[in-house]
C-alpha positions in Angstrom: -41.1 -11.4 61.4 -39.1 -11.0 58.7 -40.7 -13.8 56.8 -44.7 -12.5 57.8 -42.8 -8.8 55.6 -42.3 -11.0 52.7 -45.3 -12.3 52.4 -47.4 -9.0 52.8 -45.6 -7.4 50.3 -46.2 -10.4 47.9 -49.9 -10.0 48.4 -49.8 -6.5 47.8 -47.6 -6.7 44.7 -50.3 -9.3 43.2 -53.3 -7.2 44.3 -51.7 -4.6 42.6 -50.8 -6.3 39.2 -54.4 -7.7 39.6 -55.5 -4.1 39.5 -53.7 -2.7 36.9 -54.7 -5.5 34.6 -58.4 -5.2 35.8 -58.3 -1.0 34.9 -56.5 -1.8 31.1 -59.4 -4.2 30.4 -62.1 -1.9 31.9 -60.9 1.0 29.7 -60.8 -1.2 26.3 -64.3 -2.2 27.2 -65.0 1.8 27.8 -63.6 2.6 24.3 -65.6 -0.4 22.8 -69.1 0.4 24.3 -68.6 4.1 24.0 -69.1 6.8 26.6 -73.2 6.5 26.4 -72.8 2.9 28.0 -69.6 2.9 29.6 -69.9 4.0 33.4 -70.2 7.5 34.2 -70.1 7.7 38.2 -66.3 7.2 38.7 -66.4 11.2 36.8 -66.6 12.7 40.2 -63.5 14.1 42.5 -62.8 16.2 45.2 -62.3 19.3 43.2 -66.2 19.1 42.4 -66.5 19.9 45.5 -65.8 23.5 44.7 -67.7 24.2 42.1 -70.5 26.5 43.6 -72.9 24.2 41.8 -74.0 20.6 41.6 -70.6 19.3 43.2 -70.6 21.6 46.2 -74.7 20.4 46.8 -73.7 16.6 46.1 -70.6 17.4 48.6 -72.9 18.8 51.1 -75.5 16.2 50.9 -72.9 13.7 51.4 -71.6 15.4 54.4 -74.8 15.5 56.3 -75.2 11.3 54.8 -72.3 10.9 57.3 -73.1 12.8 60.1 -77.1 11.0 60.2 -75.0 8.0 59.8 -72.7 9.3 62.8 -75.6 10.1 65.4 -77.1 7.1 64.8 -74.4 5.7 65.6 -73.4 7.5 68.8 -77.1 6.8 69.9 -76.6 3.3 69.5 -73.6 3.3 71.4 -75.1 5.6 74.2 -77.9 3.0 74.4 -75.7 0.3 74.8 -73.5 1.7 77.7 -76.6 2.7 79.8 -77.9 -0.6 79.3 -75.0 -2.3 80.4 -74.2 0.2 83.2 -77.6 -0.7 84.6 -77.3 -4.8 84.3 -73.8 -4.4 85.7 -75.3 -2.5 88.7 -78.3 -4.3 89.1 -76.2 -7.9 89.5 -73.6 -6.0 91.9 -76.2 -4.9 94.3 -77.9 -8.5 94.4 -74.5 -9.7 95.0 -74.5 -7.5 97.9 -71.7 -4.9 97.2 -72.2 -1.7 98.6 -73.6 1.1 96.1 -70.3 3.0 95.7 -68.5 -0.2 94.8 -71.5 -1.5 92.4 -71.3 2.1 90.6 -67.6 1.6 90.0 -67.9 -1.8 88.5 -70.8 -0.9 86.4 -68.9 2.0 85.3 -66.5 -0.2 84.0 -68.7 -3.0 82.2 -70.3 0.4 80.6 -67.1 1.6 79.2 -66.3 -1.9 77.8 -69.6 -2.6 76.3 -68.8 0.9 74.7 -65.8 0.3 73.1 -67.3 -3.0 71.7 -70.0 -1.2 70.0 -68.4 1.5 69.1 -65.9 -1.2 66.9 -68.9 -2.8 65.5 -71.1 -0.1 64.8 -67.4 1.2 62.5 -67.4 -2.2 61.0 -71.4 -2.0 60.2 -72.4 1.6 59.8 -68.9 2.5 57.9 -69.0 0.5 54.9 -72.9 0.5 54.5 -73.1 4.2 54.5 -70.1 4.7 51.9 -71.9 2.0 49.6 -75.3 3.8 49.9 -73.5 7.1 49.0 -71.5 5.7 45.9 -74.9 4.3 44.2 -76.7 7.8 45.0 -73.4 9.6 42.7 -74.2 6.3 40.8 -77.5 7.1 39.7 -76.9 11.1 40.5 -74.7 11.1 37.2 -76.9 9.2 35.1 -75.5 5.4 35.2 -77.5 2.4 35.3 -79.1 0.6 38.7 -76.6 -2.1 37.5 -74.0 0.1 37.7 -75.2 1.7 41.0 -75.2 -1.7 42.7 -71.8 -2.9 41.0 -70.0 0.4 43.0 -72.2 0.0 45.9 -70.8 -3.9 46.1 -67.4 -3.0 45.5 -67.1 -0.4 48.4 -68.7 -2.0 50.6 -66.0 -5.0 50.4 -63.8 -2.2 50.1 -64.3 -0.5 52.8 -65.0 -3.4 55.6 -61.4 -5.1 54.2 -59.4 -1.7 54.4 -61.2 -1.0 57.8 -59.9 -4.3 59.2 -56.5 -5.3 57.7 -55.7 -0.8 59.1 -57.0 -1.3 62.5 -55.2 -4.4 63.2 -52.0 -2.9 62.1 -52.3 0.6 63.2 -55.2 0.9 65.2 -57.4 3.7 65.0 -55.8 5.8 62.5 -55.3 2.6 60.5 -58.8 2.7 60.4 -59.5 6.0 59.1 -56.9 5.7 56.4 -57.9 2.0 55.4 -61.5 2.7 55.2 -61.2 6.0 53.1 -58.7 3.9 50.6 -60.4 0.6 50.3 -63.5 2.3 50.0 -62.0 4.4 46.8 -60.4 1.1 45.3 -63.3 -0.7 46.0 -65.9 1.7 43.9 -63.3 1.8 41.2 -63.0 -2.2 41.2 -66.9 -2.5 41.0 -67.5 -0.2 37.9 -64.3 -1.7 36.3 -66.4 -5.1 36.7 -69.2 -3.2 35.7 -67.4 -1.9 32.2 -66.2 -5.5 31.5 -69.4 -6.9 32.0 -71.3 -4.4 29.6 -68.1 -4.8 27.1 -68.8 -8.5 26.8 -72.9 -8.3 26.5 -71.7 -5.6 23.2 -69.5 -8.2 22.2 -72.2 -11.2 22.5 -74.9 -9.0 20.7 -72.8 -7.2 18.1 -71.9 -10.8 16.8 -75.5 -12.1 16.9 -77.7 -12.1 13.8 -79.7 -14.2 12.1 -78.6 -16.8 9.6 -80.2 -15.6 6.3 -83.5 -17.0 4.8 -83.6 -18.3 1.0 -87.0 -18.6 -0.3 -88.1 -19.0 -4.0 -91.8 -17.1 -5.0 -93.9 -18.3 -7.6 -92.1 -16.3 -10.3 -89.1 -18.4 -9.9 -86.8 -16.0 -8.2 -85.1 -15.8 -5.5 -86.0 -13.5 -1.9 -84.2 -13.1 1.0 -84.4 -11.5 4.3 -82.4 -10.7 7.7 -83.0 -9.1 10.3 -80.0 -6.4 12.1 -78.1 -7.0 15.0 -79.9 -6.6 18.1 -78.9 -4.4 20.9 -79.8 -4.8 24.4 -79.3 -2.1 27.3 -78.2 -3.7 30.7 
């Protein structure tokens, strides 16, 4: 027990060093590229929220992402308990039990085909919808589709690790908590890869240009030309 402790709080004391080194390059590379290339999503909190403006619509929009996401959801899982109540009674009448006794069982193979769902469809429908919302804010503040899909990647890994590694250690309300906080470090992670990534393609570029050419006219003297550094957008 003691020994499985140890080793948990290793991991997370290396994830964490990992993460503060990962954000101190991220920022150099923000203060190299400048703000007009640098991400621009991560600008967006909870105290938007209140605004009265842009940030209580974007709020509200993503509210009522989550509660489509939700009913589809509890349809899904609806389906998937009448389906399995029917198969379970089907097979317990052919097996000649009497019809109160078939109802009970099938009750019961309903219940547990519900719970199954229901911990997949958290698994599936979780992550996905927090990855489609963080490259709509993506996009919504301006950033690049490379940036959109960086975030998008980064919660979605976020948000299915934190949902797992909290439900197996505290169960349901492990699950709320680790999804909401893998999903945050997860965004953060993906435009921190994304900032790095467009700090090195400045650095390539800015250091790119043409050798000069030397070139002597009919007069006898001598020409040369160049040609500037060439920048490319991601």
């Amino acid at each position: 027990m003691l020994k499985t402790v140890k080793q948990k709080t290793g991991w997370l004391a290396c994830l964490l060093v990992a993460f503060l080194l990962l954000a101190t390059i991220a920022e150099k590379a923000r203060h190299l590229v400048g703000e007009d290339a640098a991400s621009r999503s991560g600008q967006f909190t909870w105290i938007n929220c209140f605004d009265m403006g842009t940030g209580s619509l974007a709020c509200l929009a993503k509210e009522g992402v989550k509660s489509y996401v939700y009913n589809i959801r509890a349809g899904h899982i609806a389906r998937v308990k009448q389906r399995s109540f029917e198969i379970a009674y089907a097979n317990a009448l052919a097996e000649g039990k009497a019809a109160q006794v078939a109802s009970k069982d099938a009750k019961t193979a309903g219940n547990k085909a519900e719970k199954l769902a229901s911990r997949k469809a958290r698994r599936i429908l979780g992550p996905f919808s927090a990855a489609a919302w963080d490259m709509f804010e993506a996009l919504y503040y301006g950033g690049t589709m490379f940036e959109a899909t960086m975030r998008g990647l980064g919660t979605i890994g976020g948000t299915y690790w934190g949902s797992l590694q909290g439900e197996a250690n505290l169960g349901r309300v492990g699950y709320l908590i680790g999804s909401h906080l893998g999903s945050w470090i997860g965004g953060r992670v993906g435009l921190m890869l994304y900032d790095i990534a467009v700090g090195v393609h400045f650095l390539v570029n800015e250091n790119f240009v043409e050798t000069p050419s030397v070139y002597v006219d009919d007069t006898g003297s001598y020409e040369t030309s160049t040609e500037g550094e060439n920048n490319i957008e991601l």
